[in-house]
N, C-alpha and C positions, 0 to 999 in steps of 0.2 A: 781399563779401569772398571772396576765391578759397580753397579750401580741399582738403586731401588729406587722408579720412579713410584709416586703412590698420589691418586686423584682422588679426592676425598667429595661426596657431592652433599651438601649439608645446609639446614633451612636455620638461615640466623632473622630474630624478629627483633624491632625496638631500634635503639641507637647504643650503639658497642662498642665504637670507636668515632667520636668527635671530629670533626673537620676543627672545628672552630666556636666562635661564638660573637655572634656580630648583634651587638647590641642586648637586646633579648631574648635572642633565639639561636641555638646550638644547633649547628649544622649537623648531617652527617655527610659521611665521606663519600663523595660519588665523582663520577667525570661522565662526559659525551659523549657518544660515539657518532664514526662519520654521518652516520643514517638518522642520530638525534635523537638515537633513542637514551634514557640515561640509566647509568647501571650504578648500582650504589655496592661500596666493598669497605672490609674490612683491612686494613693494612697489615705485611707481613710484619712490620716491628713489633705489632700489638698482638698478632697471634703468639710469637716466640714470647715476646714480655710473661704472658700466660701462661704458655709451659714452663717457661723457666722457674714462675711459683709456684706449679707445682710438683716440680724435682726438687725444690728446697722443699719442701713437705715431704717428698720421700725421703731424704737425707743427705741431697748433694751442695755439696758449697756452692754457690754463687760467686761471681769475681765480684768485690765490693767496687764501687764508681767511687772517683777522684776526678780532681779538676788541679792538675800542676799546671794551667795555663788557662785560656782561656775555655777551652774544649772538653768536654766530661768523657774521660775514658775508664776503660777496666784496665784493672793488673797485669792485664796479656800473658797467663800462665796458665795454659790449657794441662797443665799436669795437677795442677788443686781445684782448678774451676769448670765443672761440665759445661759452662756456658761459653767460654774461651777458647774449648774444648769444640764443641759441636756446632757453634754458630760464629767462630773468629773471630780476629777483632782486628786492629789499625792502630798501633801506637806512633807517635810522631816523633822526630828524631828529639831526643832534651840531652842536656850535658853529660857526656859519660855511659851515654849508652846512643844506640845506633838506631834507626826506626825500623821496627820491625810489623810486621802484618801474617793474618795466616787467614787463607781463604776456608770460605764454611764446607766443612762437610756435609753440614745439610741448611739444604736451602728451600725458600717457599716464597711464592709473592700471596700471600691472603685468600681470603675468600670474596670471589669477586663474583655478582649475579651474571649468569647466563642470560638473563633476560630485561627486556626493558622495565624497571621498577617505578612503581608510583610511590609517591613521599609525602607521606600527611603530613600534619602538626600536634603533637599532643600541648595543650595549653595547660598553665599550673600558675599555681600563685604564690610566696612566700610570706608568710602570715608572721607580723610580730605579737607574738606572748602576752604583750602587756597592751596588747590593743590601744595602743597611742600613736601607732602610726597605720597608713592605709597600706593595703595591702601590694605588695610586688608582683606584675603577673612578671610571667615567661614562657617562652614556648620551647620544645624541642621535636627535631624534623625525626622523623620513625619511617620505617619501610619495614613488609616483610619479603624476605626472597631467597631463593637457592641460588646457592652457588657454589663455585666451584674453586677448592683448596688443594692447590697442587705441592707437594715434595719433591725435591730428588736428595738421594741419600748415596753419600760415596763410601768406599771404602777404608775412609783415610781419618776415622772416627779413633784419636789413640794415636795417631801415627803423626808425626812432628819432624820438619824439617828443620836441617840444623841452622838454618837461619831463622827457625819459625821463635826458636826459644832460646835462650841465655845460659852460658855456664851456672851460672846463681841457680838458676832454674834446675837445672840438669843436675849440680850437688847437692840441692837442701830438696830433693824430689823425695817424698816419706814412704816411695816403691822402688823396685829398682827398674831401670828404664835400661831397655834392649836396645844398640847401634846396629844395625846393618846399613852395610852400603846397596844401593840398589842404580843403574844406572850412571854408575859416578857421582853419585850426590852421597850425603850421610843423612840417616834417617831414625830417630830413635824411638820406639814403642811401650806402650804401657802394656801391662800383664793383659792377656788375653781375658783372663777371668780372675776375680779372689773373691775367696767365699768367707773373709772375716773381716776384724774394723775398718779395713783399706779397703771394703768392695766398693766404694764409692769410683776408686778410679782402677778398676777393667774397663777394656772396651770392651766385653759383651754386658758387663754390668751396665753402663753407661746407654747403649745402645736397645738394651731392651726398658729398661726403664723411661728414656725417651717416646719409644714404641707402644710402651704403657699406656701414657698419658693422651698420646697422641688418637691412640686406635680403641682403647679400652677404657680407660678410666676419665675420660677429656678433662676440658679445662673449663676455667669461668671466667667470660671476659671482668673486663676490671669496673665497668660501668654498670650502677644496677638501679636506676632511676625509671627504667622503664619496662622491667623484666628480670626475669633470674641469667637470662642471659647466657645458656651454654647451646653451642650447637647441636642443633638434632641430625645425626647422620642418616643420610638414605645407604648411600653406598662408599664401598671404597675401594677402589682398581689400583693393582698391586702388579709391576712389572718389574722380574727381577732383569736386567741386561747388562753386556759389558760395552753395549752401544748407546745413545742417546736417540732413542725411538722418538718420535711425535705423539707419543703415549696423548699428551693435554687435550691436544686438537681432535680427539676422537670420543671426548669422553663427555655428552651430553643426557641430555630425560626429555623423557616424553609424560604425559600424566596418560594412564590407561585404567579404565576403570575406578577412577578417584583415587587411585594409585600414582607414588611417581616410580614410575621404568624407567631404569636404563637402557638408553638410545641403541641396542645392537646391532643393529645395522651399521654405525659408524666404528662400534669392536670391531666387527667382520672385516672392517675396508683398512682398517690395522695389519688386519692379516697377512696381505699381500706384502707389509715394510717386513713384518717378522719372519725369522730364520730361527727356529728352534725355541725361541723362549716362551714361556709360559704363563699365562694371567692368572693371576689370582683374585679373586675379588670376594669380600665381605657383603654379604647381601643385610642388612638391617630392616628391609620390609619384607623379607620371607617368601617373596613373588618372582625371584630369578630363575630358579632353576626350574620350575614349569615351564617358563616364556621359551628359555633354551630349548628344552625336549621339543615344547611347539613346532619354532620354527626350524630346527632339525628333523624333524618330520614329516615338515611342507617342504624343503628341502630335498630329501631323501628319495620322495613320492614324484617332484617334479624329475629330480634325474634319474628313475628310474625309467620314465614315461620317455625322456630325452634317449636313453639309451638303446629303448625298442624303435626308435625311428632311425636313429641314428644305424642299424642294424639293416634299414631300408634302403636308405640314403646316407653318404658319406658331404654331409654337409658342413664346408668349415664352419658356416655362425651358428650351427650348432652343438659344433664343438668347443667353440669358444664360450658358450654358454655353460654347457657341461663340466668345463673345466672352472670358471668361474661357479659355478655351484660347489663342485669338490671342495674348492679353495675355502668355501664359506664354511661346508661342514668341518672340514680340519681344524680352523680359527674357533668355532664351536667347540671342537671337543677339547682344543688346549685350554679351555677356561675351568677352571674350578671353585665353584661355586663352595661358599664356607657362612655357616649361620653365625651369629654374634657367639655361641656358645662355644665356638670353636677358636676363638681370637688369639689365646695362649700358642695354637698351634701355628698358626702365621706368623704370630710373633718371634718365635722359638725358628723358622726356617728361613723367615728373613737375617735372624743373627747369624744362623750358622751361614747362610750364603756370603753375608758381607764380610764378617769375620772369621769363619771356620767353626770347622765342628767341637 
């Protein structure tokens, strides 16, 4: 299966997504880790909640929410709804119809800090108008911190299994919907592309417009009491596979020069899981592709140096050293570095990868 893993490294400030509110004071969302240190994040429900407002602003229907029981679900008709569509859903069995579910083609758990976060208080107070009553404080818990928002994107954006959706579905569909059998299963597809009132539902329409919001135009979280509230991106690491790399585990900053960098030394150690694929990364502080040539060049200088000895002496740990350098420059030159002005182009060869040219 074809897949876009994509590590997004981005400084969210304030409180953006609420834990709760325990008396007077509005939590925000963290946990602990074994070592105690505490990491504060944003939940994946509340990033996607985000996009999906704003793909109803670019022009994509939303599945409207119902409660036929006690549980609030959507429509389950990934063929009107990009959101049913790209992020699944779970409908439960009700009379006359069977339960059905369709897993997400794309998936994410949040933006959750890298590092151990501190957590103020901001304090406020709720003032009545007619000054007849005292005033209300309140507090809310604030952090600022990077962290890190990982994707994976499949290639199954469009594509519906014939248990994923209903006859209803599949006749009163306002496109026409492509059957192949693949595997022994049936499988039906929406148009690769349309370019007039029905472009809402291509899956490259679909797909890049998600890609939009995501990479290009962001989102604003839903909370603005203590900020405007959108992420600020550093970077974003872009691996297209048809494998499930440890892309996440490798994708950390360093601050260098009152800059934050991307950790490359933990890219590099990527290298050795990858077989041919290619990184892509968005650089948003303009300081990437220096660091690269740097250490490609400290690199380059060390194995040269290794290679005149090694002409001396046939020393295996210095061959193994040699070889683990090569390995490092290799992993170097598959990276291609891309400025924010270039976005559209990423955008456009992520489509064509998952879905075709």
């Amino acid at each position: 299966m074809k897949r876009v893993l994509i590590s997004i490294l981005a400084r969210v400030k304030g409180n953006v997504n609420a834990n709760g509110t325990i008396a007077a004071l509005t939590e925000i969302k963290k946990f602990f880790t074994a070592d105690g240190e505490t990491r504060v994040y944003v939940s994946g429900r509340c990033v996607k909640y985000c996009i999906k407002q704003r793909l109803s602003e670019k022009g994509f229907e939303l599945s409207p929410l119902e409660r036929p029981m006690r549980v609030v679900i959507s429509k389950g008709n990934p063929v009107l709804y990009i959101d049913d569509d790209l992020f699944g859903f779970m409908m439960a069995e009700v009379p006359g119809e069977a339960a059905r579910r369709r897993f997400a083609p794309i998936k994410t758990d949040g933006i959750v800090a890298l590092r151990h976060c501190e957590i103020t208080r901001d304090f406020g107070g709720r003032f009545d108008p007619t000054e007849k009553e005292m005033p209300s404080p309140f507090e809310v818990e604030v952090a600022d911190f990077i962290g890190q928002n990982n994707w994976i994107l499949t290639e199954n954006i469009g594509k519906f299994e014939y248990n994923e959706i209903t006859e209803d579905i599949i006749r009163d569909s306002p496109v026409e919907l492509e059957e192949r059998w693949e595997n022994g299963k049936r499988f039906y597809y929406l148009p690769a592309e349309v370019d007039d009132v029905n472009r809402k539902y291509g899956r490259k329409n679909r797909l890049r417009a998600f890609l939009e919001v995501l990479l290009k135009e962001r989102y604003t979280f839903p909370r603005s009491a203590t900020g405007l509230h959108q992420p600020q991106y550093y970077y974003a690491v872009i691996l297209p596979t048809e494998r499930l790399l440890p892309l996440f585990a490798h994708v950390d900053y360093e601050i260098k020069n009152g800059k934050v960098m991307l950790n490359l030394e933990k890219i590099e150690n990527l290298g050795s899981l990858m077989d041919g694929e290619k990184i892509t990364i968005i650089d948003f502080e303009g300081v990437l592709y220096e660091e690269i040539k740097s250490r490609m060049k400290e690199y380059e200088n060390a194995l040269n140096k290794l290679e005149e000895e090694l002409k001396k002496s046939d020393d295996r740990k210095l061959k193994d050293v040699a070889k683990e350098l090569t390995r490092r420059i290799n992993t170097l030159k598959s990276i291609e570095v891309f400025s924010p002005y270039k976005i559209d182009m990423v955008i456009d060869e992520t489509v064509k990868y998952l879905i075709g040219a």
